[in-house]
C-alpha positions as CSV (number, residue, x, y, z in Angstrom):
1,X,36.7,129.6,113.1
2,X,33.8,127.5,112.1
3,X,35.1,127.0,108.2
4,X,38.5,126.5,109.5
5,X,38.9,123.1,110.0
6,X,36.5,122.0,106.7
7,X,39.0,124.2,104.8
8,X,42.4,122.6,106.4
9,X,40.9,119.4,105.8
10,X,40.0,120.2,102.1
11,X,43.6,121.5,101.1
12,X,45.5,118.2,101.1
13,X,42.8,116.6,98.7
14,X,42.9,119.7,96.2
15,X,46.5,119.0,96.3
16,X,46.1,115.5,95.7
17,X,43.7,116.1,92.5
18,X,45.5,119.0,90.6
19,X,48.8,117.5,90.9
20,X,50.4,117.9,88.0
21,X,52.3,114.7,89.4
22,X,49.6,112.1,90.2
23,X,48.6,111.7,86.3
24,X,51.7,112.2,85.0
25,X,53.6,110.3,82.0
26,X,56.1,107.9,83.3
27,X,58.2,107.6,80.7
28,X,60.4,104.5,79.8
29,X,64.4,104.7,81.2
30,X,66.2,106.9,78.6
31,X,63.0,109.2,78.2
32,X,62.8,112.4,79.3
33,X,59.2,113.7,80.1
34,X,58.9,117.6,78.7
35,X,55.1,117.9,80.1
36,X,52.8,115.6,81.8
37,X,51.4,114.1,79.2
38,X,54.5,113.8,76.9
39,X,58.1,112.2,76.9
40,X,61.1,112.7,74.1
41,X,64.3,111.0,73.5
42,X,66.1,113.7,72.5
43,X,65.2,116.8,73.4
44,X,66.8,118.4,70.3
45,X,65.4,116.3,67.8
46,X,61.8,115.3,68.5
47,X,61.5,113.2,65.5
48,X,63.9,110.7,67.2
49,X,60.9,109.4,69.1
50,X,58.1,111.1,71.0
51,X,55.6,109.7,73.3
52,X,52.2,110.9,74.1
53,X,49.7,110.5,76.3
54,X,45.7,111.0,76.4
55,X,43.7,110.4,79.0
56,X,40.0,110.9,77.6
57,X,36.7,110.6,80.6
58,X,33.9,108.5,79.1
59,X,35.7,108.2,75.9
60,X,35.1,105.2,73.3
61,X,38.4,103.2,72.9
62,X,37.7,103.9,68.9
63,X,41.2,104.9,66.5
64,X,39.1,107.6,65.1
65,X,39.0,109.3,68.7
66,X,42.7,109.2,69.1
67,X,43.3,110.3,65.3
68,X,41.3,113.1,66.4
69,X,43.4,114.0,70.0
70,X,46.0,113.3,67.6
71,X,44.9,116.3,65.3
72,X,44.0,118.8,68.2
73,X,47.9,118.7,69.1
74,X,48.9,119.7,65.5
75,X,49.6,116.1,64.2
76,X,47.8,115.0,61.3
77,X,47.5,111.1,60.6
78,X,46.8,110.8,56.8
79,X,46.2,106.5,57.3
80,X,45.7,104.1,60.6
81,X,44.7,100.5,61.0
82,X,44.3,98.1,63.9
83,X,46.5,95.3,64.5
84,X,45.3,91.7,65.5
85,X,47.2,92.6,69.3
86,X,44.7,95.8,69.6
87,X,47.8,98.0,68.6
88,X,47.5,100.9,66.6
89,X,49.1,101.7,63.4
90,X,49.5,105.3,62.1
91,X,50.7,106.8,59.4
92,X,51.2,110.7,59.2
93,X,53.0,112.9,56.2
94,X,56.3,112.6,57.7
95,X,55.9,110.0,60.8
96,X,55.1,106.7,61.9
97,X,53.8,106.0,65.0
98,X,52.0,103.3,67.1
99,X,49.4,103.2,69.4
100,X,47.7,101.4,72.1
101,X,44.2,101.8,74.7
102,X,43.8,100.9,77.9
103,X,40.9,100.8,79.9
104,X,41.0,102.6,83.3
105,X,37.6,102.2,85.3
106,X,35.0,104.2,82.7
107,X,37.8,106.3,81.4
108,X,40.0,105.6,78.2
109,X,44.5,106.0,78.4
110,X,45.9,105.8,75.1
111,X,49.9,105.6,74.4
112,X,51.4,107.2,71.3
113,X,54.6,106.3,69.8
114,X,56.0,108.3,67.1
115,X,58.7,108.4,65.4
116,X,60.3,110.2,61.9
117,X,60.6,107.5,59.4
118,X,64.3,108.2,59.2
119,X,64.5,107.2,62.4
120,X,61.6,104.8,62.6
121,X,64.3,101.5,62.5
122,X,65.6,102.8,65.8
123,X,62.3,102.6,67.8
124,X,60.8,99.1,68.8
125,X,57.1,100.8,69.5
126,X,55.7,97.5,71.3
127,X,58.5,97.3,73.7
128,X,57.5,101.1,74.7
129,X,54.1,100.8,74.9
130,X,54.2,97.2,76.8
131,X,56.6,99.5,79.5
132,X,53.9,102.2,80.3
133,X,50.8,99.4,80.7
134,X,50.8,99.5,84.4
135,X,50.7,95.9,86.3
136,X,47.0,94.4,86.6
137,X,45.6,95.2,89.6
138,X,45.4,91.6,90.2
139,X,48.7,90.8,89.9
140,X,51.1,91.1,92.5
141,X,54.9,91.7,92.3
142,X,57.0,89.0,91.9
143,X,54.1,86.6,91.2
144,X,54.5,83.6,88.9
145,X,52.9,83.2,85.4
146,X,53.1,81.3,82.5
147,X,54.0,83.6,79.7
148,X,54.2,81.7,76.2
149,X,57.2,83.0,74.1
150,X,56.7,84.7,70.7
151,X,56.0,82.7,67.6
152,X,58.1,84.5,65.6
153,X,61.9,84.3,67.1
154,X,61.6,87.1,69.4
155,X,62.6,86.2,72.8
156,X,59.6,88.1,75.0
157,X,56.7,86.4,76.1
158,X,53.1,86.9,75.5
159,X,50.6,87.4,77.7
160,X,47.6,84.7,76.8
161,X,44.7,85.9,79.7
162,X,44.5,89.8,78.5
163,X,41.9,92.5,78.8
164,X,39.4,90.7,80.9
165,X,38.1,91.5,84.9
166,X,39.7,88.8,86.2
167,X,43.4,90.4,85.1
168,X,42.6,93.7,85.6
169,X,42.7,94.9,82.0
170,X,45.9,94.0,80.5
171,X,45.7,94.9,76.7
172,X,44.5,92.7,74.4
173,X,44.4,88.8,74.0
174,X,46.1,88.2,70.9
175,X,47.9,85.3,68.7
176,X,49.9,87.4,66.3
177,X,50.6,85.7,63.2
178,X,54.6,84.7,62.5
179,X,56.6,87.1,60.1
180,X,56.4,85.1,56.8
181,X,56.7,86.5,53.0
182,X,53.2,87.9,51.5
183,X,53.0,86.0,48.4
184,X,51.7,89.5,46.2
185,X,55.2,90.5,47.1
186,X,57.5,88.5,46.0
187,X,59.0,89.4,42.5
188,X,60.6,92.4,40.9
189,X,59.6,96.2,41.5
190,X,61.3,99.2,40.6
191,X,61.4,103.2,40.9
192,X,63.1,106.4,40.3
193,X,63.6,108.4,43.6
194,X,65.9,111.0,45.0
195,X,67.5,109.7,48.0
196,X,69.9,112.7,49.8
197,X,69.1,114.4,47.1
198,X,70.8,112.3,44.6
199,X,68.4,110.6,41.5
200,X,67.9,106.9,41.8
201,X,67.2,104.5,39.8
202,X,66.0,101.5,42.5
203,X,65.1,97.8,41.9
204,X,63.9,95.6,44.7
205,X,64.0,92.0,44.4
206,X,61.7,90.4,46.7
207,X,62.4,86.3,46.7
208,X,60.2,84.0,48.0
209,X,62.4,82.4,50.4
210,X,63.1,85.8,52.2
211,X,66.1,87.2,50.5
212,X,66.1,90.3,49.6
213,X,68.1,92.5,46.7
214,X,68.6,96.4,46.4
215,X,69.9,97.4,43.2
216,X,70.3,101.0,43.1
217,X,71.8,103.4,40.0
218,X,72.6,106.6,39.5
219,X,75.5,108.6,37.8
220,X,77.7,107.9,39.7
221,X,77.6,104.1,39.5
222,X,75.8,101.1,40.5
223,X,75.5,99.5,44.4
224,X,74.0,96.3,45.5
225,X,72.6,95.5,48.9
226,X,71.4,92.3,49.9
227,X,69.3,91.4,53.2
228,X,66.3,89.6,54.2
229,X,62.6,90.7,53.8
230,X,59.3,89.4,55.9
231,X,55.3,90.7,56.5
232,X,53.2,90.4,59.3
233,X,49.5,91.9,59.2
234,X,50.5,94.8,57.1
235,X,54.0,95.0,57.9
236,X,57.0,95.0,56.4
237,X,60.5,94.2,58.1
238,X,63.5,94.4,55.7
239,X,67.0,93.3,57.5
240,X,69.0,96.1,55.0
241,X,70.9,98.7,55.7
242,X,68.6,101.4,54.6
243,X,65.7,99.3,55.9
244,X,63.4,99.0,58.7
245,X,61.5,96.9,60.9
246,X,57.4,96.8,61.7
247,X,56.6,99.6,59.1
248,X,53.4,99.7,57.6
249,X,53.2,98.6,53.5
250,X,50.9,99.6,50.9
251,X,50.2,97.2,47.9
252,X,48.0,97.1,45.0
253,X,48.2,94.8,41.9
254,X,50.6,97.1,40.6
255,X,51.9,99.3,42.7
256,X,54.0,99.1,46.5
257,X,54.9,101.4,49.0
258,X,57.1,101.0,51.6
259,X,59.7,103.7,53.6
260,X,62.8,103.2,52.8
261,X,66.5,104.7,53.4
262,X,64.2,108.0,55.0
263,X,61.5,108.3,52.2
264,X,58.8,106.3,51.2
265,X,58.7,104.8,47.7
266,X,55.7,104.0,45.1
267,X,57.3,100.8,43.2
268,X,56.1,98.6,40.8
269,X,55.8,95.7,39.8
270,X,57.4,94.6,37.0
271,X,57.1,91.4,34.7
């Protein structure tokens, strides 16, 4: 009787902190969470779009901490760099994914996008990871702020006051650059490739006012596809068919990578 009461007292709490409920993922409307710390698209086909979750005590905020989470589940990121908005890019053998931190108390969240490149123009990876940022604790619902739109068409607005005690720890201030054409880009590059399994013989024609052409040949004949082509701090957006939007790009002097209709392709540059 005299450890009764202590005990009864004691179970709700233990409850409360082993939930597998109270730390769970809340994944985004459409998502369906398969464990706590991870949510799908579609079930059957992971590479659709996958989101993770780490929750790290003490830890350092650092990409090299999450490329190393990363590698403990069995997913192996070959490059990543940080945006100028504190987002993430990775780059794995056979996915893309995005990334972004945020600071709870002394302990470290991060929020994982990934996708399969052949599915990667299906995904828009800031619009997920803005969705699982919880409101700053500072903010209360319904409450009005100014929130400046986009500079570069999109119709969502930007918070300006981020990542500071006096808003709780909303990301990261930021004033993203607008989508414009990288100069070392424009101009002709070309490669053989088997896309679907067919041999292709591709030239990209990058112009500097934004259009963009898609020759493609193989024995069976010749296509032509024609869009529009942009970059923004190491990304590449190509309004194509067989394109994408936001996916990392590679260039040297002579050489430029970028994913495209499922693979990604080594071109260059040509005179």
């Amino acid at each position: 009787m005299l450890h009764y009461r202590p005990v009864k007292r004691l179970i709700p709490f233990l409850l409360f902190l082993f939930s597998p409920s109270i730390f769970a993922l809340a994944p985004p409307i459409g998502w369906t969470r398969v464990s706590p710390d991870r949510a799908v698209l579609d079930e059957s086909d992971p590479a659709k779009g996958d989101i993770l979750e780490f929750r790290i005590a003490g830890g350092n905020g650092k990409p090299e901490e999450l490329v190393a989470k990363l590698l403990e589940k069995g997913i192996a990121i070959e490059r990543f760099g940080l945006e100028q908005n504190g987002h993430v890019n990775l780059v794995g053998p056979e996915r893309l994914g995005r990334a972004r931190l945020y600071w709870e108390a002394k302990n470290v969240i991060w929020w994982v996008v990934l996708v399969g490149q052949e599915h990667a123009q299906n995904i828009d990876p800031d619009a997920l990871l803005q969705s699982l940022s919880p409101t700053p604790s500072t903010i209360s619902w319904g409450e009005k702020q100014v929130l400046t739109a986009g500079n570069d068409g999109s119709p969502w607005g930007e918070v300006g006051a981020l990542n500071t005690p006096s808003t709780g720890g909303w990301g990261t201030a930021t004033n993203q650059t607008p989508w414009a054409q990288d100069s070392a880009v424009v101009g002709r590059w070309e490669c053989n490739a088997r896309l679907r399994g067919v041999s292709t013989r591709l030239r990209f024609y990058f112009e500097s006012n934004g259009e963009l052409r898609i020759q493609g040949t193989t024995d069976a004949g010749e296509t032509v596809d024609q869009g529009n082509w942009a970059t923004r701090e190491g990304l590449m957006r190509m309004d194509i068919e067989k394109g994408g939007s936001n996916l990392p790009y590679m260039l040297t002097s002579s050489t430029l990578s970028v994913p495209y209709a499922g693979a990604r392709l080594t071109l260059y540059k040509q005179q």
